[in-house]
PDB file of N, CA, C, O and CB in Angstrom:
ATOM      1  N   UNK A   1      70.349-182.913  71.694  1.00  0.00           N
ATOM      2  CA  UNK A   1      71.274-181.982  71.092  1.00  0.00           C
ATOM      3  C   UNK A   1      70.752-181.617  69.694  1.00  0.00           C
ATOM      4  O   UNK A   1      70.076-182.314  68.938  1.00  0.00           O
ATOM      5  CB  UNK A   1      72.711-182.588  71.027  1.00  0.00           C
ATOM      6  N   UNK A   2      71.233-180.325  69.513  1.00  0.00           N
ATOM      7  CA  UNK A   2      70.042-180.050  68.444  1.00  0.00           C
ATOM      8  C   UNK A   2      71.255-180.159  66.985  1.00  0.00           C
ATOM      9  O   UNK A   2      72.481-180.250  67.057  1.00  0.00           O
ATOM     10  CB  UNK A   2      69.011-178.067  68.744  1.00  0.00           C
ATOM     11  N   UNK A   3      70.452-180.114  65.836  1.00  0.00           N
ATOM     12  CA  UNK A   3      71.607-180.324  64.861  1.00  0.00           C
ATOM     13  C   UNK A   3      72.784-178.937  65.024  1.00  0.00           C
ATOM     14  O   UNK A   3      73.913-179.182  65.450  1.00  0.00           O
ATOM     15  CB  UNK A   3      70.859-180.414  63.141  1.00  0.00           C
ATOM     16  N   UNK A   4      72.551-178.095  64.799  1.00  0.00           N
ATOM     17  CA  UNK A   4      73.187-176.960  65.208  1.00  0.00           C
ATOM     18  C   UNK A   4      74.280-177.252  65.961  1.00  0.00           C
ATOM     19  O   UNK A   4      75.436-177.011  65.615  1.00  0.00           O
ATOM     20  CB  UNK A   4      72.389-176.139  65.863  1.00  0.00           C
ATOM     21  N   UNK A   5      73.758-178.059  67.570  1.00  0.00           N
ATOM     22  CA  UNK A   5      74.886-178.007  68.341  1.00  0.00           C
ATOM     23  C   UNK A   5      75.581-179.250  67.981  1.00  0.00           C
ATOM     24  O   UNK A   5      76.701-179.206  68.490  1.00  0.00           O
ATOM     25  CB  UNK A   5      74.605-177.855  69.811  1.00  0.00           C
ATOM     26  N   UNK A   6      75.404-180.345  67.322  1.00  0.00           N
ATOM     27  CA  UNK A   6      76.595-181.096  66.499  1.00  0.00           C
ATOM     28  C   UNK A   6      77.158-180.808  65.148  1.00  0.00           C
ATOM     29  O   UNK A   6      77.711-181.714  64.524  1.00  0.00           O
ATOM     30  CB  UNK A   6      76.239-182.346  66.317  1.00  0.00           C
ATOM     31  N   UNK A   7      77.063-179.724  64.704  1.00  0.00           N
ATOM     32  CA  UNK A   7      77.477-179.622  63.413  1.00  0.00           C
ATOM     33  C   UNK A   7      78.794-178.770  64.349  1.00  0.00           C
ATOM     34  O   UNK A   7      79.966-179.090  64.150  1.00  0.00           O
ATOM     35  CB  UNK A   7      76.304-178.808  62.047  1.00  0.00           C
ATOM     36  N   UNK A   8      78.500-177.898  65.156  1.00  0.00           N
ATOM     37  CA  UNK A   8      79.666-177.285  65.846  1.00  0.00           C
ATOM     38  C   UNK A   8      80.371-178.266  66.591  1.00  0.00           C
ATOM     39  O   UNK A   8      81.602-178.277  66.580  1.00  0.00           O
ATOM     40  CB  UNK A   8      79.285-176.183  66.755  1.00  0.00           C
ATOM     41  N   UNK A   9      79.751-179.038  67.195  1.00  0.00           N
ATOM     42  CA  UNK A   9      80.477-179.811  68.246  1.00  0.00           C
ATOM     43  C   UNK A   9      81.578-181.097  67.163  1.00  0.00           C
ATOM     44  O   UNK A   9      82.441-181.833  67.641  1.00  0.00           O
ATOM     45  CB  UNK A   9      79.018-180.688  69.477  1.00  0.00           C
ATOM     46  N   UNK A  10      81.166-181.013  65.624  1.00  0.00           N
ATOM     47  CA  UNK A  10      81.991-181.546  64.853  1.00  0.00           C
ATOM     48  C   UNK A  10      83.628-180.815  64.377  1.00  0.00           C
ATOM     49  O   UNK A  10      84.797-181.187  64.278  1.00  0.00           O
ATOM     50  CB  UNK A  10      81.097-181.738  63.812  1.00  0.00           C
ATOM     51  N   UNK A  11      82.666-179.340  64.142  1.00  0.00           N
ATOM     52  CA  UNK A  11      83.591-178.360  64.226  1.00  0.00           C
ATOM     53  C   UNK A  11      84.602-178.159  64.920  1.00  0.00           C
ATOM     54  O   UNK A  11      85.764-178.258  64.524  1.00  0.00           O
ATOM     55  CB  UNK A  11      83.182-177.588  64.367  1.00  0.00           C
ATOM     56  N   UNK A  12      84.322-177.929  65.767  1.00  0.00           N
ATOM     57  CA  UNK A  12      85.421-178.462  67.854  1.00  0.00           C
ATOM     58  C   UNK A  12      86.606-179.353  67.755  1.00  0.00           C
ATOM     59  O   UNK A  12      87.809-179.261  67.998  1.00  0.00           O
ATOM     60  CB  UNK A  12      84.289-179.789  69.294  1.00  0.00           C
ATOM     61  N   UNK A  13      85.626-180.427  67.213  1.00  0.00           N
ATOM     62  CA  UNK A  13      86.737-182.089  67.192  1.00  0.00           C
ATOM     63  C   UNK A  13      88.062-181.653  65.989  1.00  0.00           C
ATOM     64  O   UNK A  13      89.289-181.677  66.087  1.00  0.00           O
ATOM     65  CB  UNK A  13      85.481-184.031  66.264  1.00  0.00           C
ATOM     66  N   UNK A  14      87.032-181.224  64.754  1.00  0.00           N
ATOM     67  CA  UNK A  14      88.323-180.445  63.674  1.00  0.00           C
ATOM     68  C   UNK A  14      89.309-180.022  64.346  1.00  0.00           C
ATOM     69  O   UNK A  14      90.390-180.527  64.650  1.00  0.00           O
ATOM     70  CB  UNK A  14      87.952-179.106  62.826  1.00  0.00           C
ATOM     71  N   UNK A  15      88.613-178.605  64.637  1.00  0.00           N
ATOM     72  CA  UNK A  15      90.249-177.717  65.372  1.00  0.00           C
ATOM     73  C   UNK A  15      90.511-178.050  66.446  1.00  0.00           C
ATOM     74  O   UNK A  15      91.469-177.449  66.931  1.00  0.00           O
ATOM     75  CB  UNK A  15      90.339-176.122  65.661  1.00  0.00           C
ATOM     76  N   UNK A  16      90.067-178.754  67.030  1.00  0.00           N
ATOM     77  CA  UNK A  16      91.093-179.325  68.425  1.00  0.00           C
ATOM     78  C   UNK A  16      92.189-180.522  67.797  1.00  0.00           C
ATOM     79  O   UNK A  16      93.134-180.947  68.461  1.00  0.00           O
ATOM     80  CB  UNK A  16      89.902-180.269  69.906  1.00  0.00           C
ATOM     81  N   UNK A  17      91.888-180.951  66.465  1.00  0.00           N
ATOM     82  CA  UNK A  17      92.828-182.155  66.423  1.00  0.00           C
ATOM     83  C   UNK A  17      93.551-181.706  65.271  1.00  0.00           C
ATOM     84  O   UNK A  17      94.504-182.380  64.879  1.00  0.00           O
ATOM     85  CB  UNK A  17      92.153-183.694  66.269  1.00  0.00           C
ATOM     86  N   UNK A  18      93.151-180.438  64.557  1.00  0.00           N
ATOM     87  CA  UNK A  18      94.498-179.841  64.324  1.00  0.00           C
ATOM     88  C   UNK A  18      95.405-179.088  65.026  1.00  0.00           C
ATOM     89  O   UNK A  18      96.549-178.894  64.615  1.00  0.00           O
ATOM     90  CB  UNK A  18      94.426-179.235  63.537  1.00  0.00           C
ATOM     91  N   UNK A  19      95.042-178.721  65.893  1.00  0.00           N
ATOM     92  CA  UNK A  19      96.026-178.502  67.548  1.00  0.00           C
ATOM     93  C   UNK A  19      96.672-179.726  67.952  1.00  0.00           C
ATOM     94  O   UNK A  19      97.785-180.252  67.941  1.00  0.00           O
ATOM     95  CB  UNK A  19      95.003-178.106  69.055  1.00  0.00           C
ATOM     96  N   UNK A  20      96.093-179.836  68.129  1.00  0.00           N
ATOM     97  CA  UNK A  20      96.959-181.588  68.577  1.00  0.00           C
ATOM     98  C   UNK A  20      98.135-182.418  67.651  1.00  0.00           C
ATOM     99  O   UNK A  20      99.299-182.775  67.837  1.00  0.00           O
ATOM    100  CB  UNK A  20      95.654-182.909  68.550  1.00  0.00           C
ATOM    101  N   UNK A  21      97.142-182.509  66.548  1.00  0.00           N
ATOM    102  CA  UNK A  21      98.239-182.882  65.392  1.00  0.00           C
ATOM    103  C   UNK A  21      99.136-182.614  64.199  1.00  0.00           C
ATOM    104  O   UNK A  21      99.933-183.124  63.411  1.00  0.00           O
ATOM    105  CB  UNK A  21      97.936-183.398  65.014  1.00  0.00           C
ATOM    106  N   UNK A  22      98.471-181.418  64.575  1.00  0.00           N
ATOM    107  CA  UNK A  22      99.240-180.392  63.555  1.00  0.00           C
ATOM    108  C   UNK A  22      98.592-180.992  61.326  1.00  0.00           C
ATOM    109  O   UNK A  22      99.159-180.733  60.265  1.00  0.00           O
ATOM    110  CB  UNK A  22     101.717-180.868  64.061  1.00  0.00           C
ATOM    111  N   UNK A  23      97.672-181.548  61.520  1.00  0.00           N
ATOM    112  CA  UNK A  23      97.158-182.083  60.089  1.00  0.00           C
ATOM    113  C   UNK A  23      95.817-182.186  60.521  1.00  0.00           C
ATOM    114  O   UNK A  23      95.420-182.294  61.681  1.00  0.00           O
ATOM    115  CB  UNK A  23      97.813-183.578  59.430  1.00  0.00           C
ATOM    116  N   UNK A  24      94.887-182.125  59.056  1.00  0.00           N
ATOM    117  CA  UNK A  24      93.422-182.530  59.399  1.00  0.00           C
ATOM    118  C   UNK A  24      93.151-183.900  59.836  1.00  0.00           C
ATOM    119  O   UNK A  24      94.044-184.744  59.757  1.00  0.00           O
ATOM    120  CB  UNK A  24      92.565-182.338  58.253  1.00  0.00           C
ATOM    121  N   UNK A  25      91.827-184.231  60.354  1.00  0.00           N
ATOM    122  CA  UNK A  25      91.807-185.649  60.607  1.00  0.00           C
ATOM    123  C   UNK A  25      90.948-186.163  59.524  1.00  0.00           C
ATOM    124  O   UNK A  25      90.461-185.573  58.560  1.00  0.00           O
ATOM    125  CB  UNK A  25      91.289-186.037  62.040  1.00  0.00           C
ATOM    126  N   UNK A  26      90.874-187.354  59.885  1.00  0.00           N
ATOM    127  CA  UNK A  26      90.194-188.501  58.715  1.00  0.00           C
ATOM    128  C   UNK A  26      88.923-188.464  58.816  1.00  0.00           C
ATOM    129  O   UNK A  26      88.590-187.969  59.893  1.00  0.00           O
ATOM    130  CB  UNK A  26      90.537-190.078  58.860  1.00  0.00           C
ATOM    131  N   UNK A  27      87.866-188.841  58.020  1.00  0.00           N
ATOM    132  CA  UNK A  27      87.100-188.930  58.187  1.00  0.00           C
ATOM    133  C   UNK A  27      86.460-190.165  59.321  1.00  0.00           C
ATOM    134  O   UNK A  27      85.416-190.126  59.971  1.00  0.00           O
ATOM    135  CB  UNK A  27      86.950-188.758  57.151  1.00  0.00           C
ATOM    136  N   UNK A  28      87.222-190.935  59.279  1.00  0.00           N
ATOM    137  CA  UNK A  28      86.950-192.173  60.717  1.00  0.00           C
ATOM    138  C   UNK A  28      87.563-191.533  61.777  1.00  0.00           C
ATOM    139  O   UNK A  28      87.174-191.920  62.879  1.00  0.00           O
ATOM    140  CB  UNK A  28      87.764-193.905  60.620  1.00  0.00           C
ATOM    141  N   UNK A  29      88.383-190.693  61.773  1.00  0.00           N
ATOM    142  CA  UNK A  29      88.580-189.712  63.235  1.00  0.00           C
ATOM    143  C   UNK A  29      88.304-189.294  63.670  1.00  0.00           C
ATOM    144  O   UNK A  29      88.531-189.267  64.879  1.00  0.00           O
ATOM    145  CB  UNK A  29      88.948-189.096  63.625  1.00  0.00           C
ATOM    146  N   UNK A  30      87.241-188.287  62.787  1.00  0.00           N
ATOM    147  CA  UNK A  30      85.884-187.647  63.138  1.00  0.00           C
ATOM    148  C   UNK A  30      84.764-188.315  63.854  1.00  0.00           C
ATOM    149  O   UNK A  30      84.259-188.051  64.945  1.00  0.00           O
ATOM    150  CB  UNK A  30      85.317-187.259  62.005  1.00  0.00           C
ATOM    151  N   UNK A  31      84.331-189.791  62.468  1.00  0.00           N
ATOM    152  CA  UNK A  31      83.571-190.740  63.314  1.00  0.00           C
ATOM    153  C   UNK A  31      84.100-191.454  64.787  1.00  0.00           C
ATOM    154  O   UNK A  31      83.555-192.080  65.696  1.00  0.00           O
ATOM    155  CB  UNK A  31      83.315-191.805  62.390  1.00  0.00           C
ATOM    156  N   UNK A  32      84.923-191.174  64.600  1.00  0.00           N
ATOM    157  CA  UNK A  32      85.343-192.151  66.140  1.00  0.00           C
ATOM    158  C   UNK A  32      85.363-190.858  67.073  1.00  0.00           C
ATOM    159  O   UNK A  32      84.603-191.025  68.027  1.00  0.00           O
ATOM    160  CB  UNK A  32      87.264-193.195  66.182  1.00  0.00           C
ATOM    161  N   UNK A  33      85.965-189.692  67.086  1.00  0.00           N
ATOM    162  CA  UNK A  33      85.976-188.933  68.261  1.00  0.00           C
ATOM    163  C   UNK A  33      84.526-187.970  67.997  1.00  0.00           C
ATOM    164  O   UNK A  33      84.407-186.892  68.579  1.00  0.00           O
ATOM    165  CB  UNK A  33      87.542-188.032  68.426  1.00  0.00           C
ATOM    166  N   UNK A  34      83.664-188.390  67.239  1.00  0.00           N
ATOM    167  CA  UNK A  34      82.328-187.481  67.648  1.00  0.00           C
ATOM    168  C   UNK A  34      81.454-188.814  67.569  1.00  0.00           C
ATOM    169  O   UNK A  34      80.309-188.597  67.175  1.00  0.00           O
ATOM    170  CB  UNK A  34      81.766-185.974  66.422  1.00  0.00           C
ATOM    171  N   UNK A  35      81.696-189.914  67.807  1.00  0.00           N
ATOM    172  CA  UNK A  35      80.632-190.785  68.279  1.00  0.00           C
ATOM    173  C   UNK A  35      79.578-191.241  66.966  1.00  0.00           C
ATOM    174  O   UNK A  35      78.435-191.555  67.296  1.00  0.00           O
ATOM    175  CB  UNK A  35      79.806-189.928  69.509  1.00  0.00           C
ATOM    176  N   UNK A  36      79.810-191.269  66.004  1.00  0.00           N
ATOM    177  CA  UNK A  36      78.594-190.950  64.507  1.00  0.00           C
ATOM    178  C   UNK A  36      79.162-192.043  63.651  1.00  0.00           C
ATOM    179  O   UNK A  36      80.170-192.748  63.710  1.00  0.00           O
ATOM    180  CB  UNK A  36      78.709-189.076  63.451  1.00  0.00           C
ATOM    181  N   UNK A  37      78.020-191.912  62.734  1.00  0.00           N
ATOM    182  CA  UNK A  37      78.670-193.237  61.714  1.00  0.00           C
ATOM    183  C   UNK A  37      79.510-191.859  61.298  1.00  0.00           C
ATOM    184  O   UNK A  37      79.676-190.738  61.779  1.00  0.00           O
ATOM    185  CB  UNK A  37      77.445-194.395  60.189  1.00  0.00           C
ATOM    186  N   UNK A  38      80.067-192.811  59.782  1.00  0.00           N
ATOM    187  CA  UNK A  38      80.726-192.065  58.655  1.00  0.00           C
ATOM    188  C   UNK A  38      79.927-191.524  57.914  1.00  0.00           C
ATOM    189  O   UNK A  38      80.477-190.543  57.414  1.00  0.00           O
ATOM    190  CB  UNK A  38      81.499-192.743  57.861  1.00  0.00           C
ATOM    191  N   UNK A  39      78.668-191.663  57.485  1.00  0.00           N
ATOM    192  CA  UNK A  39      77.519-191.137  56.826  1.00  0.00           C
ATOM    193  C   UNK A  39      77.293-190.151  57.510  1.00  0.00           C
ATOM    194  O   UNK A  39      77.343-189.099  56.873  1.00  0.00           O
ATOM    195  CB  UNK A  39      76.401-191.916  56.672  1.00  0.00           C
ATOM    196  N   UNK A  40      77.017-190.045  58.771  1.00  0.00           N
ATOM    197  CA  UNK A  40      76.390-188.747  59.718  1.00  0.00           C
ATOM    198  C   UNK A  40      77.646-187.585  59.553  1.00  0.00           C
ATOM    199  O   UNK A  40      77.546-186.361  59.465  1.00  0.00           O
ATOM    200  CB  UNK A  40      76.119-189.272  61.719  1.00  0.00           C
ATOM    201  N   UNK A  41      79.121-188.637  59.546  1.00  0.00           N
ATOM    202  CA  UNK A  41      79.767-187.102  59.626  1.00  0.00           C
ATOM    203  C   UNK A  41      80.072-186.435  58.394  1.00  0.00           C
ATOM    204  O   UNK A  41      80.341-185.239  58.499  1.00  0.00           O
ATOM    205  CB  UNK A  41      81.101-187.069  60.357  1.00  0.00           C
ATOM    206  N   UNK A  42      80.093-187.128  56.843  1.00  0.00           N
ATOM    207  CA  UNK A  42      80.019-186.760  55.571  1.00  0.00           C
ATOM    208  C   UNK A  42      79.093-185.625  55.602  1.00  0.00           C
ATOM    209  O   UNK A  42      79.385-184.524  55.135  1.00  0.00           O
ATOM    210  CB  UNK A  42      79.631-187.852  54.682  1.00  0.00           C
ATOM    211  N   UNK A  43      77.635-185.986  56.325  1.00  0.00           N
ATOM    212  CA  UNK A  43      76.277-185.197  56.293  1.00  0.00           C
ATOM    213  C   UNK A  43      77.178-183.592  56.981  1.00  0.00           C
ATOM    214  O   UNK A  43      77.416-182.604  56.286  1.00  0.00           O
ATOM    215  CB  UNK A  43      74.672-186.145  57.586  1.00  0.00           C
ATOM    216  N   UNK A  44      77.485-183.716  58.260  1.00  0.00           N
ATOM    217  CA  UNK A  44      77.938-182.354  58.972  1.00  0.00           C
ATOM    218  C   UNK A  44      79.152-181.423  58.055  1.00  0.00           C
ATOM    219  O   UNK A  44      79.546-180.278  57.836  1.00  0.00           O
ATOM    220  CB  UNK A  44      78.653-182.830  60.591  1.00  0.00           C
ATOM    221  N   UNK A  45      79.396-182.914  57.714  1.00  0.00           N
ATOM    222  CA  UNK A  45      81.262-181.686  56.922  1.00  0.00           C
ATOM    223  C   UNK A  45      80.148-181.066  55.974  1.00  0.00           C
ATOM    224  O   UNK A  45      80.220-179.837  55.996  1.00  0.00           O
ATOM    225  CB  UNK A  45      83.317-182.870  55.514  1.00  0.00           C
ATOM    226  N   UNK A  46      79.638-181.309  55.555  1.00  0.00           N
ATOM    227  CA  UNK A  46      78.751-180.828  53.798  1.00  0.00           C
ATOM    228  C   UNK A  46      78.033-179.415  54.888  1.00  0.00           C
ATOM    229  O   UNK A  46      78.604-178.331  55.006  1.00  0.00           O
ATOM    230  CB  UNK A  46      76.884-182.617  52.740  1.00  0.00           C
ATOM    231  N   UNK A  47      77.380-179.590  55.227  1.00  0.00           N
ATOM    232  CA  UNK A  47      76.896-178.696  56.189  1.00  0.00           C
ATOM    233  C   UNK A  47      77.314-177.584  56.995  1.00  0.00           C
ATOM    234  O   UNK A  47      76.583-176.635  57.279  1.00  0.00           O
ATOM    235  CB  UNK A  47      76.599-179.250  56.829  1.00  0.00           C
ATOM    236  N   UNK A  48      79.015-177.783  57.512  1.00  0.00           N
ATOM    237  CA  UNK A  48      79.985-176.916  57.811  1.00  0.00           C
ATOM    238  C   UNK A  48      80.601-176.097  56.540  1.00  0.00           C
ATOM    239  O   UNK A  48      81.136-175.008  56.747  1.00  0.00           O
ATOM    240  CB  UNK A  48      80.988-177.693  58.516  1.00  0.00           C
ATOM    241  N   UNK A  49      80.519-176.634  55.233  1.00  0.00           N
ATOM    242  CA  UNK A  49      80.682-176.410  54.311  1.00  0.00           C
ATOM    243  C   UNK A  49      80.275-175.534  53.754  1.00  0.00           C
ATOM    244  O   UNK A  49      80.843-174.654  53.108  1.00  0.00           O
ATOM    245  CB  UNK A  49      80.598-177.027  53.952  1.00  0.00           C
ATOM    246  N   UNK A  50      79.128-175.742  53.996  1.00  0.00           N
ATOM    247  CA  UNK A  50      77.946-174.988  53.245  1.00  0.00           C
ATOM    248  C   UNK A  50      78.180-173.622  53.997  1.00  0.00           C
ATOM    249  O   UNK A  50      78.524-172.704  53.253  1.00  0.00           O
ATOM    250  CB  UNK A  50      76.219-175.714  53.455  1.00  0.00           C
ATOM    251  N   UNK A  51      78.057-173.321  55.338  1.00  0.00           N
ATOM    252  CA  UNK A  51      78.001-172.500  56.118  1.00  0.00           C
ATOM    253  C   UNK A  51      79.230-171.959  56.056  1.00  0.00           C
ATOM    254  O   UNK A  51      79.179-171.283  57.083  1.00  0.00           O
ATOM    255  CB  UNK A  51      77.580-172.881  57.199  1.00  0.00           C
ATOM    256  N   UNK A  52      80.318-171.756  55.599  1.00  0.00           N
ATOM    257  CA  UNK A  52      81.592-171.365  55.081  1.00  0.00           C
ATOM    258  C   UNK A  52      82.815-171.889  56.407  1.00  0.00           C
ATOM    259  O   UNK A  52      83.954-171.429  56.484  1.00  0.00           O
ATOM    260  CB  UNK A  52      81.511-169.506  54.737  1.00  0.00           C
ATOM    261  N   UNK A  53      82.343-172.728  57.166  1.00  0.00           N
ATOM    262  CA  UNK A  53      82.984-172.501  58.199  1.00  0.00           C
ATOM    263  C   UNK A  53      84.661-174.061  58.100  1.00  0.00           C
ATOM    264  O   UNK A  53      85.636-174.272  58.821  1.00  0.00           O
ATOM    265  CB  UNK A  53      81.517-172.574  59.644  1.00  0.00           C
ATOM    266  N   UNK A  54      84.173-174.660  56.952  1.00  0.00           N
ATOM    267  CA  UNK A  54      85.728-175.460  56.695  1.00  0.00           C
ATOM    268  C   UNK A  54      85.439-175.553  55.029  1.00  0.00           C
ATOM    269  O   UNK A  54      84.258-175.598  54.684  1.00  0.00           O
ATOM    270  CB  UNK A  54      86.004-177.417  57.668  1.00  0.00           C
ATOM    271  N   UNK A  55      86.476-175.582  54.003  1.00  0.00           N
ATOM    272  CA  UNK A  55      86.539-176.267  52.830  1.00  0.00           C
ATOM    273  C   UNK A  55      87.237-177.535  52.978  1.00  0.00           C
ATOM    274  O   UNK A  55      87.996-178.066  53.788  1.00  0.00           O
ATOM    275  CB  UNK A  55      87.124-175.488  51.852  1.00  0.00           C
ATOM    276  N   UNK A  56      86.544-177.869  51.608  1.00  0.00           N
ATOM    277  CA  UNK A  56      87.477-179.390  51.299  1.00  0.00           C
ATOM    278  C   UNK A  56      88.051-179.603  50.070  1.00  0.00           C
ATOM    279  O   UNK A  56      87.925-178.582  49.394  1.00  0.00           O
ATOM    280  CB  UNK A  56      86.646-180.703  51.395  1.00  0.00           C
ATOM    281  N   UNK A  57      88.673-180.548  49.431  1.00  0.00           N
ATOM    282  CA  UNK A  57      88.769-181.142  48.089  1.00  0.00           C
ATOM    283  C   UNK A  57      88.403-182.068  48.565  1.00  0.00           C
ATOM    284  O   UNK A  57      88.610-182.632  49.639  1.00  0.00           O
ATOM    285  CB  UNK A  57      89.910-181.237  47.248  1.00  0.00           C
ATOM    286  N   UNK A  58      87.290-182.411  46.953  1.00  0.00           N
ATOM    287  CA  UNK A  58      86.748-184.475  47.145  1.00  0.00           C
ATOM    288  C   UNK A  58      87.609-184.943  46.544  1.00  0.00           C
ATOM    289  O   UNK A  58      88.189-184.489  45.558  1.00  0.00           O
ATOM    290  CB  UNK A  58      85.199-185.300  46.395  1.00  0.00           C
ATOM    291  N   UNK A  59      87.777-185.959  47.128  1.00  0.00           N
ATOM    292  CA  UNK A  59      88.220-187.164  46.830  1.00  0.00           C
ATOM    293  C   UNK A  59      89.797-186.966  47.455  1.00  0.00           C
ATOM    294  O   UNK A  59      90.727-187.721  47.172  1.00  0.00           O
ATOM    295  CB  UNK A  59      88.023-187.521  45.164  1.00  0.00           C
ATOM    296  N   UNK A  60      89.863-186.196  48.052  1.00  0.00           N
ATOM    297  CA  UNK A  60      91.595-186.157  48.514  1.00  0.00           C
ATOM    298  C   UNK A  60      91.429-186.401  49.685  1.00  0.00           C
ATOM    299  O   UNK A  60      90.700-185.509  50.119  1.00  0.00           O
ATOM    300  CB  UNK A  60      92.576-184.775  48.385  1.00  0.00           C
ATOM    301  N   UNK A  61      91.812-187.465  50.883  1.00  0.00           N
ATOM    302  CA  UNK A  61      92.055-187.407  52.103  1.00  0.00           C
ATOM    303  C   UNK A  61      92.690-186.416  52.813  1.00  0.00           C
ATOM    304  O   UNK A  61      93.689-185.861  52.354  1.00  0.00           O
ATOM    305  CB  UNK A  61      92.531-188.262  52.293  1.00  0.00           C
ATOM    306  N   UNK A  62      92.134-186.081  54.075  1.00  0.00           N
ATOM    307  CA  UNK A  62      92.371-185.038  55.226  1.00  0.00           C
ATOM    308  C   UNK A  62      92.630-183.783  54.221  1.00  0.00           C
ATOM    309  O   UNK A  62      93.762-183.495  53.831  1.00  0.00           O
ATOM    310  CB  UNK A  62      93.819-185.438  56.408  1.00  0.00           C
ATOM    311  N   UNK A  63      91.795-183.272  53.952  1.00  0.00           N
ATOM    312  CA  UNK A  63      91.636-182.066  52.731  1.00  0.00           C
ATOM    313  C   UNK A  63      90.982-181.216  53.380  1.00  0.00           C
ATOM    314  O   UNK A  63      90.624-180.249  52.709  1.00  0.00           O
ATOM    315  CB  UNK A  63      90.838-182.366  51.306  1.00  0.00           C
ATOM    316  N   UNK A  64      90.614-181.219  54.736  1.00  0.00           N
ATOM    317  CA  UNK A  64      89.865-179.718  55.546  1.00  0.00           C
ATOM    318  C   UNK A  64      90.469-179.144  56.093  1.00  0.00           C
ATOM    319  O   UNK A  64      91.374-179.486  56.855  1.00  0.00           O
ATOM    320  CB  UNK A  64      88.904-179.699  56.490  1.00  0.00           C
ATOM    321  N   UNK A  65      89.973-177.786  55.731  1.00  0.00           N
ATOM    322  CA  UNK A  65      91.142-176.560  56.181  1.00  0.00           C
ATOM    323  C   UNK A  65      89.976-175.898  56.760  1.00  0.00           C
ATOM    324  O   UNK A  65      88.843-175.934  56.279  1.00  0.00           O
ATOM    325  CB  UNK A  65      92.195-175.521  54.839  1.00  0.00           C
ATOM    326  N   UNK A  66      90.260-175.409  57.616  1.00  0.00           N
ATOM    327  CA  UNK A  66      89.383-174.413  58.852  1.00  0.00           C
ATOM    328  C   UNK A  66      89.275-173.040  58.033  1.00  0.00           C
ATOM    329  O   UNK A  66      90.247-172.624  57.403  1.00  0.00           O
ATOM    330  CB  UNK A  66      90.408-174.095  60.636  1.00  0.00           C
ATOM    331  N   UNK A  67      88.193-172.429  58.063  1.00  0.00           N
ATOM    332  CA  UNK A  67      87.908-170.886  57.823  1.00  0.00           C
ATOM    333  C   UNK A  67      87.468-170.169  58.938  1.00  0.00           C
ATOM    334  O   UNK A  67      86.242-170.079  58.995  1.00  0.00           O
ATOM    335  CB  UNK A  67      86.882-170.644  56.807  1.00  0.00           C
ATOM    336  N   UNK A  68      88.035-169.677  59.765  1.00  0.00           N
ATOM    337  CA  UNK A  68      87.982-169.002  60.845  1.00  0.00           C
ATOM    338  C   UNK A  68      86.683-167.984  60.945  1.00  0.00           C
ATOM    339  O   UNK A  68      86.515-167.039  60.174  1.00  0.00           O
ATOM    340  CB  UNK A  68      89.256-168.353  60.926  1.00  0.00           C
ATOM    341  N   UNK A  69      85.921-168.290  61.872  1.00  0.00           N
ATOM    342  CA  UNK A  69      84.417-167.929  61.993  1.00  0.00           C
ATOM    343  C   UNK A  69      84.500-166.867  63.719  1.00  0.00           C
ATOM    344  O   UNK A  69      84.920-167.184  64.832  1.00  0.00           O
ATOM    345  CB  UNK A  69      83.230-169.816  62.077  1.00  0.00           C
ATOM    346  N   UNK A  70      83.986-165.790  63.278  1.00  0.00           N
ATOM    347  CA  UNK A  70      82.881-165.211  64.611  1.00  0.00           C
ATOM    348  C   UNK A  70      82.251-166.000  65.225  1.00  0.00           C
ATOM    349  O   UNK A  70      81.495-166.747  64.606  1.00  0.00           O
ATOM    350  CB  UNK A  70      81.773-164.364  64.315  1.00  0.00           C
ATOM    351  N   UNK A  71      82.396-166.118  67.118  1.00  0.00           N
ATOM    352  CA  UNK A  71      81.467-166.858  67.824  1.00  0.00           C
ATOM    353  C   UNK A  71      80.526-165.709  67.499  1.00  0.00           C
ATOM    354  O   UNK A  71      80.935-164.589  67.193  1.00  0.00           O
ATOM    355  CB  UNK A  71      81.781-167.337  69.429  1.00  0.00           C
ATOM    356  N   UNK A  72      79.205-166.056  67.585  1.00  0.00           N
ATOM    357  CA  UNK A  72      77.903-165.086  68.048  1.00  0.00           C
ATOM    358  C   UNK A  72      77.276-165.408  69.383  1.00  0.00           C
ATOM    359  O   UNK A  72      76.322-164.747  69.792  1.00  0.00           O
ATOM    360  CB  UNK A  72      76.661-165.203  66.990  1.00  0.00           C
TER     361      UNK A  72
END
């Protein structure tokens, strides 16, 4: 799987579990439902980030908010 397709497939886990739960998830929620340490998924949020596709505040728990992206 190429990085590409887990930085989305992190993406996925986001908005499916704000569907579900109506709040962002944790950062160990992430690690636990995308299989990764906590380091790997710090690495993707920064990366989704970058790419405009969620913001955050540091240091505040469940602080990601989705920015609604074009599939291509």
């Amino acid at each position: 799987m190429s990085k590409d397709e887990v930085a989305e497939q992190v993406y996925n886990f986001i908005r499916a579990y704000f569907k579900a739960h109506g709040f962002a998830p944790s950062l160990r929620d992430i690690s636990e439902g995308c299989y990764m340490s906590p380091s790997n998924v710090v690495r993707y949020l920064d990366k989704l980030e970058a790419r405009g596709w969620i913001s955050r505040e540091m240091r505040k728990p469940r602080s990601i908010a989705l920015i609604e992206h074009e599939e291509v």
